[in-house]
N, C-alpha and C positions, 0 to 999 in steps of 0.2 A: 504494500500500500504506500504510497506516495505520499505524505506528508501535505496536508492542503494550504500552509505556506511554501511550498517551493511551488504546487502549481498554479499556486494565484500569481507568484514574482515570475511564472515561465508566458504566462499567458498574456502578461503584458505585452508579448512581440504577438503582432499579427497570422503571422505564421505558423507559428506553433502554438496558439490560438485553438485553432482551428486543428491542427494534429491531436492537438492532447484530448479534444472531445469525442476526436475519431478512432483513436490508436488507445488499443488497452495494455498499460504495460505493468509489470509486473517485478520486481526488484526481490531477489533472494538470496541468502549468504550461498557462496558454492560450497558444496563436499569436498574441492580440489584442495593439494596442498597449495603455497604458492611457488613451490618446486612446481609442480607437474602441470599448474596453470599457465606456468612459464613454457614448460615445452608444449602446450596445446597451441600458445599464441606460437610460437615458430611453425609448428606444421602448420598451421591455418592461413600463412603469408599468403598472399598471392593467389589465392583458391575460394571458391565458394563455398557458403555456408554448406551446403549439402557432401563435396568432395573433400571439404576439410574435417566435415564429420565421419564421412567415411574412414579415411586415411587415418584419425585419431584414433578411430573404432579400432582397426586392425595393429596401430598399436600398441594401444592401451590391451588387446588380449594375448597381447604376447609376454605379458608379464603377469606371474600370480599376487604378488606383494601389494598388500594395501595397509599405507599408502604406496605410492611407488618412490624408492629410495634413490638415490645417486649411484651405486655401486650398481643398481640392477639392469641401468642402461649404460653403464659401462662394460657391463660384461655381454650387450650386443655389440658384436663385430658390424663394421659396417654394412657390410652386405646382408645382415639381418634385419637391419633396420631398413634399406633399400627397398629389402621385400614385401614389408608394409606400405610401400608406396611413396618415401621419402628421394626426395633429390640426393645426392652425395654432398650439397650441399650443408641440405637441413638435416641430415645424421652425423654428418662435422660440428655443426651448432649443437647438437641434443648433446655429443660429447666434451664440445668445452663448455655447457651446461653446469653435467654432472660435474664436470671433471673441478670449476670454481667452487659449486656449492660443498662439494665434499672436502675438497684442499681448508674452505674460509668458513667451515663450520654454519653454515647459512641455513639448513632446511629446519631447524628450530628460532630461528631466529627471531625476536619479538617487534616481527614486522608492523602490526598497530600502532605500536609504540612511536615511529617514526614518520614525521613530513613526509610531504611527495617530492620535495629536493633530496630526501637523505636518501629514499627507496630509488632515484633516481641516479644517485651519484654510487651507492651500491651497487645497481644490474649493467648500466649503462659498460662500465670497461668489458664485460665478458664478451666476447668474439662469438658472432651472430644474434646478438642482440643491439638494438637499436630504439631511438627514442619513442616509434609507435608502440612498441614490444611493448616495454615498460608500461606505456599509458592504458595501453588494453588491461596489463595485472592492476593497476591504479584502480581502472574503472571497475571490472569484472570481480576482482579475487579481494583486494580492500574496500569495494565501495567506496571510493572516493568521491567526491561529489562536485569536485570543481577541476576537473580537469580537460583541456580541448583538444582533442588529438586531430589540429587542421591536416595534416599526411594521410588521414585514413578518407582513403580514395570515394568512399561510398559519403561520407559524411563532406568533401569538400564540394564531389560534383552535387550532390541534391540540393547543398547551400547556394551553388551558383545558378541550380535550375531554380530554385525556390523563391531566391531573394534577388535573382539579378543584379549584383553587385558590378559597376563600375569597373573599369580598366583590364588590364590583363596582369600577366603576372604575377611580379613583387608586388603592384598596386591596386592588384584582384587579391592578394592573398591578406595585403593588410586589410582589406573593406572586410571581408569575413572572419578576420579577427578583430575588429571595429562591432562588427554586428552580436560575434557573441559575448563582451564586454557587457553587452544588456542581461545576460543571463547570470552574470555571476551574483551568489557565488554558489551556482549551480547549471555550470556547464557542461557534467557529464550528462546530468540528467534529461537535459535537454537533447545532447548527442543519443542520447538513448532513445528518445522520442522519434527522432531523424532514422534512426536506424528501423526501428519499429516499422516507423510510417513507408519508408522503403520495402521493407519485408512484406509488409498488408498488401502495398501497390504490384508488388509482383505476385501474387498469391493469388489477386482480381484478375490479374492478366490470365494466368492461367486459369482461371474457372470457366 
């Protein structure tokens, strides 16, 4: 349930307005560690909702261990992890993963405890993670609630179909960081709504 000060302060924008009357969303703690939240945002790079669940599917059952430990994807070889549908890439990343969290004693970590700078300056050095990665565990696995991940492709194009925002580029990118300035301080939530309402609009197409 959505707190009915955040969607009175969301509704003040025209546009999501009109989403949040339409879009039912739904907000729940995950079962994930923020380990394995972590490797779910790397396999889901660059893939659809649907293929990225798939691909998760098959590798999440190649492990019995719950939670799933550091040690347990390290002792897949790459080519094990491949066979679940992974790039050679993204089973290089799943290993300097494990390979940081195990080394820096991370997977108890008392991640609530800290800012979204401190959780940011923590994941961000590990090799195949980057600053979307990170914002997805902000939003998803902490609940964060002010966070704006403008890189995340699906949330940038719907903003520039939505709100038609001025200029190109650097001068399109800062108007979309101008516009969600209105939502704070609850900019995931609203990204959540964008996401939602993308999801529904595609769900119509197909019926």
């Amino acid at each position: 349930m959505i707190k009915p000060e955040i969607i009175s302060h969301l509704q003040k924008d025209p546009v999501l307005h009109s989403l949040i009357s339409d879009v039912p969303l739904h907000i729940e703690k995950p079962d994930l560690t923020l380990f394995e939240q972590l490797m779910r945002s790397i396999i889901s790079q660059q893939l659809s909702t649907k293929a990225a669940s798939t691909i998760y599917g098959r590798f999440r059952n190649g492990f019995d261990s719950f939670p799933l430990q550091p040690d347990d994807v390290l002792q897949k070889d790459t080519e094990t992890l491949r066979s679940y549908g992974l790039s050679y890439q993204k089973a290089s990343y799943l290993h300097h993963i494990a390979e940081h969290f195990k080394t820096n004693k991370l997977v108890d970590h008392p991640w609530d405890h800290h800012d979204d700078a401190s959780v940011i300056k923590t994941l961000l050095p590990i090799k195949g993670v980057g600053l979307w990665t990170v914002q997805m565990v902000l939003i998803f696995h902490l609940l964060r609630e002010d966070v704006f991940p403008i890189d995340d492709l699906a949330i940038r194009q719907r903003m520039i179909s939505w709100y038609q925002p001025e200029g190109e580029g650097k001068i399109q990118i800062s108007n979309l960081h101008r516009i969600a300035e209105n939502w704070r301080p609850y900019r995931s939530i609203a990204c959540r709504y964008i996401w939602a309402a993308g999801d529904l609009e595609k769900q119509r197409k197909t019926v």
